[in-house]
C-alpha positions in Angstrom: -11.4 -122.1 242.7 -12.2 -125.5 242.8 -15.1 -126.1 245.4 -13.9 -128.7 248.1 -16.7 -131.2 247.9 -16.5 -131.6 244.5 -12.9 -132.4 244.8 -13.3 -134.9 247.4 -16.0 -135.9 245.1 -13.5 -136.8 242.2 -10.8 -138.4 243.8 -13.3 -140.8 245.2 -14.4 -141.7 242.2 -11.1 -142.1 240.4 -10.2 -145.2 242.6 -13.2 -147.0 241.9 -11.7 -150.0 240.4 -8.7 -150.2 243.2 -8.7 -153.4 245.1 -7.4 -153.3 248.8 -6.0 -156.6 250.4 -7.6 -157.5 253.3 -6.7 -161.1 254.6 -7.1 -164.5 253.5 -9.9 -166.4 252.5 -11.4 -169.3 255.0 -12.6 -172.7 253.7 -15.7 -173.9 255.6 -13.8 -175.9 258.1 -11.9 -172.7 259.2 -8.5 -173.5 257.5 -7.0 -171.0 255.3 -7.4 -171.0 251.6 -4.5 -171.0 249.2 -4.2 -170.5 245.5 -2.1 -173.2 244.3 0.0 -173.5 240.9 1.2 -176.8 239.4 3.2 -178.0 236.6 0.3 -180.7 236.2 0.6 -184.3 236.4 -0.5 -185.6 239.8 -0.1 -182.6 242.0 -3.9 -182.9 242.8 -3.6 -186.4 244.3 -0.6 -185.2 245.9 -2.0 -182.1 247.9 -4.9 -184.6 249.1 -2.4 -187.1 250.6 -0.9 -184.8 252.2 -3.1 -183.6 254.3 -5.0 -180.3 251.4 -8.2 -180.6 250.2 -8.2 -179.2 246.4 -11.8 -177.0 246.6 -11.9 -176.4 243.1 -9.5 -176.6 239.6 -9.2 -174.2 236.9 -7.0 -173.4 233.2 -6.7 -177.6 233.3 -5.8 -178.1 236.6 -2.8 -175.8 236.9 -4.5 -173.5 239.3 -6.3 -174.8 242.2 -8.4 -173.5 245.3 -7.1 -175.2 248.2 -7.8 -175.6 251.6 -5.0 -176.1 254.4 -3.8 -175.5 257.4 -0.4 -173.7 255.8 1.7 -173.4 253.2 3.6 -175.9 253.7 2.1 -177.5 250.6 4.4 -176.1 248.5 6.8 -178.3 249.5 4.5 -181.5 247.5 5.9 -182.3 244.4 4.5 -181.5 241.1 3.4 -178.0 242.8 4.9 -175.0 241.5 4.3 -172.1 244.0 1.5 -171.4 246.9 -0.1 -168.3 247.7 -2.6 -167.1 250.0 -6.5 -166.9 248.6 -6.0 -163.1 249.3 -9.5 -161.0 249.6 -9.7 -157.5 248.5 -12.1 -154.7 249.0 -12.6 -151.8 246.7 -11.1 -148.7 247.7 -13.7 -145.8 247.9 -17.3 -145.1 245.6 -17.3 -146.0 242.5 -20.8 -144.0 241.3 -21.2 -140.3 241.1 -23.7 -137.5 240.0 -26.5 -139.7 238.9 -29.9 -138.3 237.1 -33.1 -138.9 236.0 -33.7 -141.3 233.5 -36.8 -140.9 232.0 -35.9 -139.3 229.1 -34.9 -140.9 225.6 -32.5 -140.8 223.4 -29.4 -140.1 225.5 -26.7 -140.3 222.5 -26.4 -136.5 222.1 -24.6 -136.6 225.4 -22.3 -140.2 224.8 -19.5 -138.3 224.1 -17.3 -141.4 224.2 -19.0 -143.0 220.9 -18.9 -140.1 219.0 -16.7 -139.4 215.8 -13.9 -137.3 217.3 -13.0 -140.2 220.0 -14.4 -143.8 219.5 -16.5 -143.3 216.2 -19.1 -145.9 217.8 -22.3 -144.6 216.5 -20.4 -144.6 212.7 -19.2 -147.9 213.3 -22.6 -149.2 214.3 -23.4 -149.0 210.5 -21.1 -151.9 210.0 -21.2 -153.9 213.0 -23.4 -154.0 216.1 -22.0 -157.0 218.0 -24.9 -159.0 216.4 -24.7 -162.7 217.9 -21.4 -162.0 219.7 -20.7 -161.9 224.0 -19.6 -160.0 226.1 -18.4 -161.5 229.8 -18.5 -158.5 232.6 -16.4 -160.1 235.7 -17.5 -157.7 238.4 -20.2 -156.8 240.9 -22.9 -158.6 238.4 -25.6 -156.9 236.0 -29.1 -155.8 236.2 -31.4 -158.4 235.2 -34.6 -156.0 234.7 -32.8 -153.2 233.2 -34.4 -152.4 229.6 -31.1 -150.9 228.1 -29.1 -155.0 229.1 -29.5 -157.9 227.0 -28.3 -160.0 230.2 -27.8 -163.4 229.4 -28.1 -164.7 233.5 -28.5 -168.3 232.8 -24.7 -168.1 231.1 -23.9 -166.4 234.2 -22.0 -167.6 237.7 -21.5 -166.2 241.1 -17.6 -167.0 242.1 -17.6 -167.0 245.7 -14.8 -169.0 247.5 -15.9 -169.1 251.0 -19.0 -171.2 249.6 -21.9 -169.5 251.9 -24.5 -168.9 249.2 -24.0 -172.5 247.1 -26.4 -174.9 247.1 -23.5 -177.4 247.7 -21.3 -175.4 249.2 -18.8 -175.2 246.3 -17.1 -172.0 244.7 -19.5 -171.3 242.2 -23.1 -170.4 241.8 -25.5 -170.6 238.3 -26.0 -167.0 237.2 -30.0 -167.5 237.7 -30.1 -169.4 240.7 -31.7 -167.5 243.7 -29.0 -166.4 246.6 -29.6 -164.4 249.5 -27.8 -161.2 249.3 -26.2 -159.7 252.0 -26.2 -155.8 252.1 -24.4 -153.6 254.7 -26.4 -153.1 258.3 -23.1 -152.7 260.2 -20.2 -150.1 260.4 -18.4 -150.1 256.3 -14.4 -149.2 255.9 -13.6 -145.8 254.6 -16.5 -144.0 253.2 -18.2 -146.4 250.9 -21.4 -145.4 249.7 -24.6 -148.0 249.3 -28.0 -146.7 248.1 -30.0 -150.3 248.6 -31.6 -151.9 251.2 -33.2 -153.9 252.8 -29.8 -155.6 254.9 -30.7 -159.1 253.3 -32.4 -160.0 249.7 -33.5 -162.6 247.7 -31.8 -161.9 244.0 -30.6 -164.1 240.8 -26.8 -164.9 241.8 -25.2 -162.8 238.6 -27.6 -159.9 239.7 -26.3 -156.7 241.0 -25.0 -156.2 244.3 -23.7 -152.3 244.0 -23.9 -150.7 240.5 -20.7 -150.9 239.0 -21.0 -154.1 236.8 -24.3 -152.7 235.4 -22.5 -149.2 234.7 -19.6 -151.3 232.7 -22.3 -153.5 231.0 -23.7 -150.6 229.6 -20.6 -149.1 228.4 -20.1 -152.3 226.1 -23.8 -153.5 225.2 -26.5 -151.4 226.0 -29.4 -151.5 223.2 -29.4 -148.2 221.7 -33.6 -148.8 221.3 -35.9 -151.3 222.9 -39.4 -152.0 221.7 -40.3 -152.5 225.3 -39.3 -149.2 226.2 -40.2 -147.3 223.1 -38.0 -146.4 219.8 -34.4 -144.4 220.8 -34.4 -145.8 224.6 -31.4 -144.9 226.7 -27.4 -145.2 225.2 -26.2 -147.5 223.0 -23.3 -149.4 223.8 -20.2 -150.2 221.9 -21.6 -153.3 220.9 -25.9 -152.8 221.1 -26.4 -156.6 220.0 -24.4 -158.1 222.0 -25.4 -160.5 224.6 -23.4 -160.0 228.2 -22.4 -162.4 230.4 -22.4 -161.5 234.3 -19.6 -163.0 236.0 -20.0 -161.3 239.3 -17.0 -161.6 241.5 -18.0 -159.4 243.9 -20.2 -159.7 247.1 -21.2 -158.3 250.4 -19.1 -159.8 253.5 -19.1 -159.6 256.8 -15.3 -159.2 258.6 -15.3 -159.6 262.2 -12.3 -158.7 264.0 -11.2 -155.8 261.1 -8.8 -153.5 262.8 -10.8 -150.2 261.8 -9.6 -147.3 264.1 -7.7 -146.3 267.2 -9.2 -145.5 270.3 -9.0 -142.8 272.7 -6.2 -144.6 274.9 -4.5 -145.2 271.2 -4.9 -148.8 271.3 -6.1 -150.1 267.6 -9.6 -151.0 267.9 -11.5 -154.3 266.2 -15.2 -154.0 264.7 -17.2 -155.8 262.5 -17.8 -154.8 259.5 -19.3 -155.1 255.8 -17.8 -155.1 253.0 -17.7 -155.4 249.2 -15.3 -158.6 249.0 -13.4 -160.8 246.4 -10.8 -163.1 246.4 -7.7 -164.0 243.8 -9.9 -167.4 243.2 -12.5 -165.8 242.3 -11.2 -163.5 239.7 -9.2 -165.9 238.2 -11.9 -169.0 237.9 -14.3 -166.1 236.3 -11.6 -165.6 233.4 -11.4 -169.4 233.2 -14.9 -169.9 233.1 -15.2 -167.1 230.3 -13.3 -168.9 227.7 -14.9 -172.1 228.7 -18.1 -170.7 227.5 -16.2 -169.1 224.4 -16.8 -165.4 225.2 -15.5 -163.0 222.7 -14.2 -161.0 225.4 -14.3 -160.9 229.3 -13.8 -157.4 230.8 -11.8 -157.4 234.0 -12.5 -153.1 235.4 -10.9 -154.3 238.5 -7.2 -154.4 239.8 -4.8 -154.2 243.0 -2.6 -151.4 243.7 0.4 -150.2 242.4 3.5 -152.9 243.7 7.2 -153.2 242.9 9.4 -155.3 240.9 9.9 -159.1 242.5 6.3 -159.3 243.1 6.5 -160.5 239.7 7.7 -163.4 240.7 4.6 -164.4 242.9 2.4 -167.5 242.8 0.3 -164.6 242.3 1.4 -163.3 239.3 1.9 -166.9 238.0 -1.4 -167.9 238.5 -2.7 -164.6 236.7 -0.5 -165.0 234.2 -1.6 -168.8 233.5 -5.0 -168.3 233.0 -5.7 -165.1 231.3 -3.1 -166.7 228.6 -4.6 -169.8 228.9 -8.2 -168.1 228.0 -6.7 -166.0 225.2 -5.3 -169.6 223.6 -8.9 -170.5 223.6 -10.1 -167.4 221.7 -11.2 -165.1 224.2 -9.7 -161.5 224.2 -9.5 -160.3 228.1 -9.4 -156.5 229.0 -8.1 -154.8 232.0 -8.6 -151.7 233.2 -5.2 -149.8 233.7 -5.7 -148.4 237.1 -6.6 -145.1 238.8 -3.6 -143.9 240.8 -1.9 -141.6 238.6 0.9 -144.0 238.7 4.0 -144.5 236.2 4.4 -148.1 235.8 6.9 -147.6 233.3 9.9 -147.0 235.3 11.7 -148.8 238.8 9.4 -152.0 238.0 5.8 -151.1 239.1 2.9 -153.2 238.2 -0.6 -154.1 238.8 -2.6 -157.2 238.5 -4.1 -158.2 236.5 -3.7 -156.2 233.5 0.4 -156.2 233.6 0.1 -159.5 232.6 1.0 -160.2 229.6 -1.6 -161.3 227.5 -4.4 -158.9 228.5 -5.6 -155.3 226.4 -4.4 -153.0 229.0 -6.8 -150.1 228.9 -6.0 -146.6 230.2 -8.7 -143.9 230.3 -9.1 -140.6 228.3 -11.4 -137.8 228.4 -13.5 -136.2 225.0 -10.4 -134.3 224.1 -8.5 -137.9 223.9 -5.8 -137.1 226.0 -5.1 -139.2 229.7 -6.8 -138.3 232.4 -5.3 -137.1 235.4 -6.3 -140.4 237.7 -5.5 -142.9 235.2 -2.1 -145.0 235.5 0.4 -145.3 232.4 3.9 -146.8 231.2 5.2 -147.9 227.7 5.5 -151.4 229.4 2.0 -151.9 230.2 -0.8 -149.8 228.3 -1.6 -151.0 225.3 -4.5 -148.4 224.2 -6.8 -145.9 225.9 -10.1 -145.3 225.8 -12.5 -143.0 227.2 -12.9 -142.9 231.0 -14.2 -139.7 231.5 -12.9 -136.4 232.9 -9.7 -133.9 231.6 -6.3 -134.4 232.3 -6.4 -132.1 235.7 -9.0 -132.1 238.1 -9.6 -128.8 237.7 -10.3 -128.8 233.9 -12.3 -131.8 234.7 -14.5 -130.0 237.1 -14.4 -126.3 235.1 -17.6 -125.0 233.6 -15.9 -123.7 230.7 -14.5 -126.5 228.5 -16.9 -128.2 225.7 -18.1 -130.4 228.0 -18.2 -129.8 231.3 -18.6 -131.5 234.5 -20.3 -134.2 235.3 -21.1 -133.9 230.8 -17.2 -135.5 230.5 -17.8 -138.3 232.5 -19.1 -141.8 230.7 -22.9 -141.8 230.6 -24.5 -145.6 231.3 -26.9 -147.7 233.0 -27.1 -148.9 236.6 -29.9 -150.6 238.4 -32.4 -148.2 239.6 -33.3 -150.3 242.6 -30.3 -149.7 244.3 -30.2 -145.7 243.2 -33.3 -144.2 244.3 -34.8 -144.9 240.9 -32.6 -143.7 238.6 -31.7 -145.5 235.7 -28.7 -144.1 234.4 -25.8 -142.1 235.9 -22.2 -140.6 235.0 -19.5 -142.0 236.3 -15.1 -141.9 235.4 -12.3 -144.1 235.8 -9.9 -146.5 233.7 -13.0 -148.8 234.5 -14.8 -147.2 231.7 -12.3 -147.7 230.3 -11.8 -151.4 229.9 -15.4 -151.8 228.7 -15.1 -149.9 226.0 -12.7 -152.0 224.3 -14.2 -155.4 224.9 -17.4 -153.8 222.8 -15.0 -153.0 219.7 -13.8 -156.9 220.4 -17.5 -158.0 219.9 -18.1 -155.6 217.1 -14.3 -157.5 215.3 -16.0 -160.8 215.8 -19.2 -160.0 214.0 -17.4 -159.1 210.9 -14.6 -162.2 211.2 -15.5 -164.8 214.0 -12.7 -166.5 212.8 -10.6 -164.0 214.2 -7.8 -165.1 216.5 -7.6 -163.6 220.4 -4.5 -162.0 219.5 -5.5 -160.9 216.0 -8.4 -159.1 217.5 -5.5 -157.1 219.6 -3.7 -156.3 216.7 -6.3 -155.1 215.2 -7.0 -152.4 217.7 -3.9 -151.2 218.4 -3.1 -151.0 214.8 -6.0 -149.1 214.0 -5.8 -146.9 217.0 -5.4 -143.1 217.1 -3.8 -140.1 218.7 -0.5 -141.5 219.9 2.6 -140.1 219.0 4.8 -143.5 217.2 1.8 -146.0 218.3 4.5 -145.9 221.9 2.6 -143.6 224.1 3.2 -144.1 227.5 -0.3 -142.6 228.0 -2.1 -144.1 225.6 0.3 -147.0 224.2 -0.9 -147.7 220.6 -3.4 -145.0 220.8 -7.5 -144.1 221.6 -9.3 -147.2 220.2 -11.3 -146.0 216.7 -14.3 -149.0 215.5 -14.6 -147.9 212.2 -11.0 -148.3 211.4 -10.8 -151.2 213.3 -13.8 -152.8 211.4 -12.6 -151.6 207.9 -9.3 -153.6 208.5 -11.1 -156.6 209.9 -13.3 -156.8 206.5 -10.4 -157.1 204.7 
């Protein structure tokens, strides 16, 4: 019998990387922010006569932040559609079952680099990411964490509304100090923070919740640290590799945010505070990734599950233009496939961004290599799995008796201990451990040929992939990524 806390437990965690709309983005004038695409040419100069103010311009000024007072723009020539700069939350916790971390030498227990899935700690004979990067677009990285070669000062804070910027623009330098907001009001659903106090001073790519850090780890963590003493902590798919913390997410405060009913069952407004992101700023992060020639920037974030003609969006366009416009300019970009057990094969289902073509399209597998039971799947959109922790039922996932059992098949990696009562390290699963996995291996390719091409480096893996019947799966598309293969075929 599978004890009810612990089940509440793991659904929670398998929608960490979910992303739930939740309005539109305000300019600092109070007009509404829009993501704008354009078939180039003068569609800047355009918006601003007629009436728009272009905030910022990304992938060579066919996507733009712009501020209006409706869409109305899309009626100015040279612009190609107009969406809203929609904001997102994430949808429930994404840490669980963390530890203490003053042991060393935590490999025994990295199932997900071991020789029967990834064959990472093999593969490290060949390659270690040694002079290659690593972008993380999420909630930022540790700065002080021993096991994180963070580069900040390559870093950026995206944040469209502009409160934290020196000059009130989109964007913030990775090592430039920002107050940080943290929750001191009522939070949506049942979100989880371990950090106070309610405002900090911190480094702009710093972490703000856990999640980047946890990701960061999965792809670069040093597996020893002369700091820290010989054998210190996990070693990541790629251990010399620098990453890059494009954080994309930050603490907000929504007035107004119908949160509940009340007892006359009239829907009643709070305010309240919230991890937040916009479109904008996910999409100038991938921009800003191959303009600093990343090898690979990890994306473990994505909407939810939507149908068909959404694929014919300014949304979708925009995606669409600038992760292909990044992987032109040489960096691979991996997505996390999604965490509601959802078949996106079939009746034209899709999520954003890694349904874009384009992207690596990760889906997440346990230490027997086979889907787990949260992640999403479809022919049509994964290209490989890799491991995300758990089984392919909750139940196995949570049973004492398989060869590694709960919370042992979840992925093992760092997180700042300032915002979890100390600890360094903690277990958590989704397809966003996933997506980091793969963008190591990319950094590991790289090292051996940095002459490789974006899409090359996807070959590659999928080519060299395992554990997928005709390299078709709908689980696991070409297969479970394996480095050593992948490196052997890269050599030659």
């Amino acid at each position: 019998m599978v004890n009810f806390a612990r089940r509440s437990l793991l659904k929670g965690l398998a929608a960490a990387t979910s992303l739930s709309a939740m309005g539109v983005a305000s300019a600092a004038d109070g007009r509404d922010q829009f993501v704008v695409t354009t078939r180039g040419g003068n569609a800047e100069r355009r918006l601003e006569a007629a009436g728009a103010t272009v905030l910022d311009s990304i992938a060579g000024g066919r996507v733009l932040l712009v501020a209006a007072d409706s869409a109305t723009t899309a009626d100015v020539n040279g612009v190609r559609s107009v969406d809203p700069n929609r904001g997102y939350r994430p949808v429930g916790p994404a840490k669980r079952s963390t530890e203490e971390s003053l042991d060393e030498d935590f490999a025994a227990i990295q199932w997900d680099k071991q020789a029967d899935t990834t064959g990472a700690f093999e593969a490290h004979d060949t390659a270690t990411g040694d002079g290659r990067d690593v972008a993380i677009i999420d909630t930022g990285i540790d700065t002080e964490h021993p096991d994180l070669r963070n580069a900040i000062g390559r870093g950026q804070l995206f944040r469209a509304d502009g409160v934290v910027s020196p000059d009130g623009g989109p964007r913030v330098d990775g090592d430039v100090t920002v107050p940080a907001r943290l929750p001191d009001g009522p939070e949506i659903a049942s979100y989880v923070y371990l950090g106070a106090p309610a405002i900090r001073e911190q480094a702009a790519g710093d972490d703000v919740d856990s999640h980047g850090s946890h990701c960061a780890g999965i792809a670069t963590a040093k597996h020893d640290d002369t700091s820290a003493g010989e054998d210190f902590g996990i070693a990541g798919m790629a251990p010399d590799a620098e990453v890059v913390p494009l954080r994309v997410f930050y603490w907000k405060e929504l007035a107004g945010y119908p949160y509940d009913m009340d007892d006359d069952g009239e829907e009643e407004s709070v305010t309240v505070t919230t991890l937040w992101t916009t479109d904008y700023d996910i999409l100038a992060a991938i921009d800003y990734a191959a303009d600093i020639g990343v090898d690979a920037a990890n994306m473990s974030l994505g909407g939810g599950v939507v149908k068909g003609s959404a694929h014919n969006t300014g949304e979708h366009v925009a995606y669409q233009t600038v992760i292909q416009s990044a992987v032109r300019r040489g960096t691979v970009v991996t997505t996390s496939a999604g965490n509601a057990d959802a078949d996106l094969q079939h009746e034209g289902y899709y999520t954003l961004p890694n349904s874009v073509p384009g992207s690596i399209s990760v889906s997440a597998t346990g230490p027997n290599n086979e889907r787990v039971f949260y992640s999403n799947y479809g022919t049509s959109d994964i290209d490989v799995g890799a491991p995300g922790g758990g089984y392919e039922t909750l139940e196995k996932t949570l049973a004492d008796d398989t060869d590694w059992p709960y919370p042992l098949n979840l992925v093992y990696s760092t997180v700042p201990p300032d915002l979890n009562d100390g600890t360094a390290y903690a277990w958590y699963a989704g397809t966003s451990m996933a997506a980091p996995q793969v963008a190591g291996l990319v950094a590991l390719l790289r090292e051996v040929d940095p002459d490789l091409s974006a899409k090359r480096v996807q070959s590659i893996i999928e080519n060299t992939a395992r554990f997928s019947r005709g390299k078709s799966s709908a689980d696991l598309g070409a297969g479970v990524i394996h480095a050593p293969s992948a490196l052997d075929r890269a050599s030659k």
